[in-house]
C-alpha positions as CSV (number, residue, x, y, z in Angstrom):
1,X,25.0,37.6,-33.6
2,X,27.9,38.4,-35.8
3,X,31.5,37.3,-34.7
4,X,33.0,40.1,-32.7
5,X,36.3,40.8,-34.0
6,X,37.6,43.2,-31.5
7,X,40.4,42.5,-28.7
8,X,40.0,43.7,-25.1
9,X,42.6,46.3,-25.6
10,X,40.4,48.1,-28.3
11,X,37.9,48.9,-26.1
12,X,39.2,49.5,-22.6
13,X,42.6,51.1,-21.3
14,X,44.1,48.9,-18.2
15,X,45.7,51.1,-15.9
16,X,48.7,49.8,-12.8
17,X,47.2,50.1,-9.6
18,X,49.5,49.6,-6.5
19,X,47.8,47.9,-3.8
20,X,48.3,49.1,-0.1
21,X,48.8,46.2,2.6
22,X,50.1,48.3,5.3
23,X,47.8,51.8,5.0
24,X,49.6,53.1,8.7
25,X,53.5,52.7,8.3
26,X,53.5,56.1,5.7
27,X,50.8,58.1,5.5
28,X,51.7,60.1,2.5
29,X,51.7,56.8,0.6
30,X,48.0,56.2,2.3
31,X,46.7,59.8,1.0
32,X,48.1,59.6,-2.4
33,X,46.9,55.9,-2.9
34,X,43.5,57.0,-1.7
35,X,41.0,57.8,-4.8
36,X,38.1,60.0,-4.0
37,X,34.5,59.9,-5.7
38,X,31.8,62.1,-5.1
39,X,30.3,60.1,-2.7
40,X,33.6,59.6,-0.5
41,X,35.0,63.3,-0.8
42,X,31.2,64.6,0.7
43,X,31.5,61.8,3.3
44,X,35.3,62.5,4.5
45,X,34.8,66.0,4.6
46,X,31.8,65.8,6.6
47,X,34.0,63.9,9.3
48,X,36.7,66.4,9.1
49,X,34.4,69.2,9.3
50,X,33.5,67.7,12.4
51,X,36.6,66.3,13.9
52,X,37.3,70.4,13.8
53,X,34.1,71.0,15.3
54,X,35.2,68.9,18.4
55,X,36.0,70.5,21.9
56,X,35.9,69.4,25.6
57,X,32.5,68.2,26.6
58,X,31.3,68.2,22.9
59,X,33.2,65.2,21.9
60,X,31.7,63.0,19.1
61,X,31.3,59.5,18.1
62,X,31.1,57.8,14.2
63,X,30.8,54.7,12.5
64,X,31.3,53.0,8.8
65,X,29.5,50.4,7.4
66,X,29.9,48.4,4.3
67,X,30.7,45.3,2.9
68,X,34.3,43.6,3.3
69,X,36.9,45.1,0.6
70,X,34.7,48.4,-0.2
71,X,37.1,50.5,1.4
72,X,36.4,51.0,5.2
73,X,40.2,51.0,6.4
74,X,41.3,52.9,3.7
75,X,39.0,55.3,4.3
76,X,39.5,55.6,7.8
77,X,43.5,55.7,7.3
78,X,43.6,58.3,5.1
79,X,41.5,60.4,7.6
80,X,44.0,59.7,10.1
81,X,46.9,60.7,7.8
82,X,45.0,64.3,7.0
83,X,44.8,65.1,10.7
84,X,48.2,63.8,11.7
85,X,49.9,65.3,9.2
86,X,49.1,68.7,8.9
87,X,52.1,68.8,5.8
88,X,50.2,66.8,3.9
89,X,46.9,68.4,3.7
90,X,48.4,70.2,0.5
91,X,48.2,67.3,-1.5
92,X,44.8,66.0,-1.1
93,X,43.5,65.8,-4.9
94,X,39.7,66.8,-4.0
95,X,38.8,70.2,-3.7
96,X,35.8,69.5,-1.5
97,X,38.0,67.6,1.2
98,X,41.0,70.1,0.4
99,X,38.5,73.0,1.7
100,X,37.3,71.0,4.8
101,X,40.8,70.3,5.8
102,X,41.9,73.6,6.2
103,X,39.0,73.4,9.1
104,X,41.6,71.9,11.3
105,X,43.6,73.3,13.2
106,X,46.9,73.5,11.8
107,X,48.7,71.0,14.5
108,X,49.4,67.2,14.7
109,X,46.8,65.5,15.8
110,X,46.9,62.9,18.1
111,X,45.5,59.9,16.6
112,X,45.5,55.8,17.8
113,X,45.0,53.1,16.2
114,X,43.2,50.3,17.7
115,X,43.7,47.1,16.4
116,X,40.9,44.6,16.5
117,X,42.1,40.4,16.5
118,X,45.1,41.2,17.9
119,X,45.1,40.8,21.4
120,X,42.4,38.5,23.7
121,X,39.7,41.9,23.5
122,X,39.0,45.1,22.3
123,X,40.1,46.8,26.0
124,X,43.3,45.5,25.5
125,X,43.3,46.1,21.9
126,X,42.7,50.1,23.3
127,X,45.3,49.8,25.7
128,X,48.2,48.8,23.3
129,X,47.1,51.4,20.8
130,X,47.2,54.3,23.6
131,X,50.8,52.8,24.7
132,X,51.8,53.2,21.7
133,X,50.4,57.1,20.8
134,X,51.3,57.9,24.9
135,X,54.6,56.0,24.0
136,X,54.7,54.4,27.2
137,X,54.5,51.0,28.5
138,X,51.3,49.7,29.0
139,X,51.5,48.5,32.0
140,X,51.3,52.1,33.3
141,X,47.8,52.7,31.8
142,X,44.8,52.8,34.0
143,X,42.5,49.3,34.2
144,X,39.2,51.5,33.7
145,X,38.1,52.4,30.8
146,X,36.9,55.8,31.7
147,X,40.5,56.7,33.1
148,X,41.8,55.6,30.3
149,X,40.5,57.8,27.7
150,X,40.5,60.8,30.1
151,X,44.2,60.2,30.3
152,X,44.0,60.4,26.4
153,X,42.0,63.2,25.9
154,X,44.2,65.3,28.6
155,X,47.0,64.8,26.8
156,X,45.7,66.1,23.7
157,X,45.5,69.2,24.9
158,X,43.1,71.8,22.8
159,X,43.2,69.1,20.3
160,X,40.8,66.4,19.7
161,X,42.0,62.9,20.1
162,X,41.5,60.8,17.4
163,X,40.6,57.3,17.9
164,X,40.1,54.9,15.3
165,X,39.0,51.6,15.7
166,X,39.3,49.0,12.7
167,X,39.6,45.1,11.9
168,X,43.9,44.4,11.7
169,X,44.7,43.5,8.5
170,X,47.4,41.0,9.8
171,X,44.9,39.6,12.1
172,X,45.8,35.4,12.1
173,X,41.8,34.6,12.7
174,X,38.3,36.5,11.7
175,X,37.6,38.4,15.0
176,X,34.4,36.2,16.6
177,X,33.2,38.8,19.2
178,X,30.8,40.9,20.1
179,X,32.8,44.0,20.8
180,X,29.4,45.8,20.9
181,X,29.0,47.0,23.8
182,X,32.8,48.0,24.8
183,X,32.5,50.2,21.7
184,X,29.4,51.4,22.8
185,X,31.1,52.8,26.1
186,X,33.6,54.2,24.3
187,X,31.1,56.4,22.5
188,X,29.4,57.5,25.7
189,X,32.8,58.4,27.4
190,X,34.2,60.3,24.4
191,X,31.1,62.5,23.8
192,X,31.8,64.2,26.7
193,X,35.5,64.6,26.3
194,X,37.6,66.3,23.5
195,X,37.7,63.0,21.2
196,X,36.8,61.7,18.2
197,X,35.8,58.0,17.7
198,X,36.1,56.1,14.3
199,X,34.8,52.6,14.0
200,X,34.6,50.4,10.7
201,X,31.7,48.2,11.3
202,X,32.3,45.0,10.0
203,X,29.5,41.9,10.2
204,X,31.7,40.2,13.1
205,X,31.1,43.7,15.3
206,X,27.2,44.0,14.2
207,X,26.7,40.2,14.5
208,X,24.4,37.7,12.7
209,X,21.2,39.9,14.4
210,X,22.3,43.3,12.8
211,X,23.9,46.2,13.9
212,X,24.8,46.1,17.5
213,X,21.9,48.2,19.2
214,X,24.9,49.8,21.7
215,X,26.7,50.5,18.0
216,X,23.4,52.3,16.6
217,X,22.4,54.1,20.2
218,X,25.9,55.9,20.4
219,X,27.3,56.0,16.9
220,X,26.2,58.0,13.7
221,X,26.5,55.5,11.2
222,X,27.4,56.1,7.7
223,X,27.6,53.6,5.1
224,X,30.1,53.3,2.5
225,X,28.4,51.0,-0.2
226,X,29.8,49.2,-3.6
227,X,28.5,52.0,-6.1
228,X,31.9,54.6,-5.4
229,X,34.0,50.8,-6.4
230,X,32.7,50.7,-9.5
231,X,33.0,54.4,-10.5
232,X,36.7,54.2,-9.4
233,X,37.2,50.9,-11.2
234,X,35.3,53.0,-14.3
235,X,37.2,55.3,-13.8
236,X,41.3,54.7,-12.5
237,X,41.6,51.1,-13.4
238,X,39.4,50.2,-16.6
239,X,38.5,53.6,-18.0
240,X,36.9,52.9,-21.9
241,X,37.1,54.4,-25.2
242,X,34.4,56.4,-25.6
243,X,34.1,56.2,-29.6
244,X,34.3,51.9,-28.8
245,X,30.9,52.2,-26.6
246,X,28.7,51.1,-29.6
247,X,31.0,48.0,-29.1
248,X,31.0,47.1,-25.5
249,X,26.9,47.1,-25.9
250,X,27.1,44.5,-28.4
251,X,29.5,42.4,-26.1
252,X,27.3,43.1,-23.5
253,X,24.3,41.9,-25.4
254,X,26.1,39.0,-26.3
255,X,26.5,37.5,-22.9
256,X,22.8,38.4,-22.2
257,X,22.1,35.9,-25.6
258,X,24.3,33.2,-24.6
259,X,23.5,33.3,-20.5
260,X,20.4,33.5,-19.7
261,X,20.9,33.9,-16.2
262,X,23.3,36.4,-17.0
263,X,21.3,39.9,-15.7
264,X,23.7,42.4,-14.2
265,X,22.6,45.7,-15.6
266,X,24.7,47.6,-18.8
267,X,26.0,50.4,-17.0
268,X,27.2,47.6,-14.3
269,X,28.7,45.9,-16.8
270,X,30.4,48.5,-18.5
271,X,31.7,50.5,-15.6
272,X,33.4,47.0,-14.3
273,X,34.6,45.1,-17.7
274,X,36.7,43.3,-18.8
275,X,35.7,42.4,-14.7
276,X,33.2,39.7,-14.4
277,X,30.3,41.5,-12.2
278,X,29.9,38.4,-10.2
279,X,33.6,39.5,-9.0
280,X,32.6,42.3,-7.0
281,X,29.3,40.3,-6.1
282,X,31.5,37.9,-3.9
283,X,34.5,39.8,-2.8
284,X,33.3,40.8,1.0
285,X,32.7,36.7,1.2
286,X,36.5,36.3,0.1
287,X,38.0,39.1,2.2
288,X,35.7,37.8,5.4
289,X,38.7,34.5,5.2
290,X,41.3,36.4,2.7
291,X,42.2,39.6,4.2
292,X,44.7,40.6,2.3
293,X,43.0,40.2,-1.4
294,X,42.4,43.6,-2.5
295,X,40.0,44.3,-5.6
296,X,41.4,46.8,-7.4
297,X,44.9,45.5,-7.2
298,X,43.3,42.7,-8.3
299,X,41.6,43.6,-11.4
300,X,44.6,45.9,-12.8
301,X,47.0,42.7,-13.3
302,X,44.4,41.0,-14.3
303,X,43.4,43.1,-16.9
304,X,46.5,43.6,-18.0
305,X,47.0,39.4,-18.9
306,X,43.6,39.9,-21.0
307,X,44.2,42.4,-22.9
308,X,44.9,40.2,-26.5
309,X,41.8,38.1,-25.8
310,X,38.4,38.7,-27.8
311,X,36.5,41.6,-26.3
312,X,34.2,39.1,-25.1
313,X,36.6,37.6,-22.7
314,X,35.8,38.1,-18.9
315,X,38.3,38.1,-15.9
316,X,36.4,35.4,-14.0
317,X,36.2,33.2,-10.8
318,X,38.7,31.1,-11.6
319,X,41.0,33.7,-11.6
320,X,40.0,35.2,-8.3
321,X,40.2,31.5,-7.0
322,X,43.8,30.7,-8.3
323,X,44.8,33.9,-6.0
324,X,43.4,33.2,-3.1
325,X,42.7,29.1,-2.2
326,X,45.9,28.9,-0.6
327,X,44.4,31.6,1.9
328,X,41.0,29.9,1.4
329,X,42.7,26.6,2.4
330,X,44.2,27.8,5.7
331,X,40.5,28.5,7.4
332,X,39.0,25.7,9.9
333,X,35.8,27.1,8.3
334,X,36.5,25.6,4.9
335,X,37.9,22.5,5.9
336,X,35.1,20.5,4.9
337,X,34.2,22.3,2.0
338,X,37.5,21.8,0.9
339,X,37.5,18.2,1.2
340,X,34.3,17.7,-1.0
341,X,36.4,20.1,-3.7
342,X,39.4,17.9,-3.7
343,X,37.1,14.5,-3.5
344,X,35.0,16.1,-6.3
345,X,38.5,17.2,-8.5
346,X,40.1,14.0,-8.4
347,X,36.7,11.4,-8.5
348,X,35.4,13.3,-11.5
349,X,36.8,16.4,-13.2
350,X,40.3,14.4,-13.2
351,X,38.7,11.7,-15.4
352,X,36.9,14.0,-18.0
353,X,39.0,14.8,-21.1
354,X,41.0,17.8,-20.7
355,X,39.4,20.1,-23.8
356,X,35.5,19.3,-22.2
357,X,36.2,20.4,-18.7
């Protein structure tokens, strides 16, 4: 193959994207941050369509699955910034989810936030969230669980109450519970009150079985999958040069010469580059210990350090891993693997010559 002469920054434009870590304390800053695709516009106005849909006795009850870092809490905050806010609902970008918004009635909605990892269970977790939307001290709420979102619902009025239940970002600890069946109660309450339940599914909910069978009686599940990331990464953080297309092929193709076992597809591998597709591969493994790390955030300073390398340079592992391993390092879970790194570092890549490691 001939010697590609080209730098990154001829074929791809590296856009700044601002990272959220806090998607509740302004929702305006939640909604503009959020970037729709086809696939997440038809799904958030299919929930707002029937949040509006939503009286007493025809409550309603839905879930989102997907992998770690595809977007679950985003998603599920900027819905709860639409129906808060009713000032905002002018500024959502999409059409589709513009239109569904004006469904709703033209109030605040009452919405909570339920925070999973940061109290001893998820009924307490429920119980500090409705404190804090009832703005009342908790020790005032009811013990029962039934009680307890009656109270909620009551107070909504004609509204629907909003609940949404998601993993807390500033959780210390991965959540290791079942909260299965509690959610599953929650469902069965709120279907016959004037409520809407949100969950984000993640694998510590489902468990190492599947999806919770209480989760999947009471819950219509929708899954949120990795495709929409790498049209918005295509599209908002590395969007190409058209005319330089004939060149991303032939760096493409030059990877699939050099690495055999290198066999992500071309339209992968262009919608993601200069992002090695391995990246996206492992990032629900990183966020399961790494919270915080967020992909798109991520990729846009990254990109923007590569840009004077040859076009066939790749944001790799390394990179991810020079982000994150002092997160890594503070899990019990990685303690031993850890050790064997740092045995393994300093018993044999120390004593190979710097320029063949």
């Amino acid at each position: 193959m001939k010697r590609i002469e080209k730098k990154v920054k001829d074929l791809v434009e590296v856009r700044h994207y601002n990272s959220l870590l806090d998607y509740h304390s302004d929702p305006a800053k939640t909604l503009e941050a959020y970037l729709f695709t086809d696939a997440t516009a038809e799904m958030m106005s299919k929930w707002l369509t029937k949040i509006s849909e939503v009286s007493t006795q025809s409550g309603a009850a839905k879930a989102l699955a997907g992998y770690r870092g595809v977007g679950k809490s985003h998603f599920l905050a900027t819905m709860g910034a639409i129906v808060s806010n009713p000032e905002l609902r002018s500024q959502i970008s999409d059409p589709l989810v513009a239109a569904s918004a004006q469904q709703l009635k033209r109030r605040r909605h009452p919405v909570a936030y339920v925070r999973r990892g940061t109290n001893k269970d998820l009924f307490e977790e429920l119980k500090d969230a409705l404190a804090i939307s009832f703005e009342v001290k908790r020790t005032s709420l009811s013990d029962s669980l039934e009680e307890l979102l009656k109270a909620a619902a009551s107070k909504a009025g004609d509204l629907p109450f909003v609940l949404i239940i998601d993993t807390a970002l500033e959780r210390v600890q991965r959540v290791s519970r079942n909260d299965g069946p509690l959610l599953g109660e929650i469902a069965e309450i709120a279907k016959n009150l004037n409520m809407f339940v949100a969950v984000a599914l993640d694998d510590d909910i489902a468990g190492a079985d599947g999806v919770n069978v209480a989760v999947a009686r009471t819950y219509s599940i929708d899954y949120l999958d990795q495709d929409h990331l790498y049209r918005i990464i295509n599209t908002y953080v590395f969007p190409k040069y058209t005319q330089e297309l004939p060149a991303l092929r032939e760096v493409y193709e030059h990877f699939r010469s050099v690495l055999p076992a290198f066999d992500w597809s071309e339209q992968k591998f262009t919608s993601l580059y200069p992002l090695h597709p391995l990246i996206m591969e492992i990032t629900p493994f990183v966020r399961l210990y790494v919270k915080s790390f967020a992909m798109m955030g991520f990729a846009s300073e990254a990109g923007a350090k590569i840009l004077g390398r040859p076009a066939n340079s790749l944001i790799c592992l390394d990179e991810v891993f020079d982000l994150v391993e002092s997160g890594l390092r503070e899990s019990d879970e990685l303690k031993d693997a850890f050790e064997s790194l740092d045995k393994i570092s300093a018993e044999v890549i120390n004593q190979i010559p710097v320029l063949q490691r």
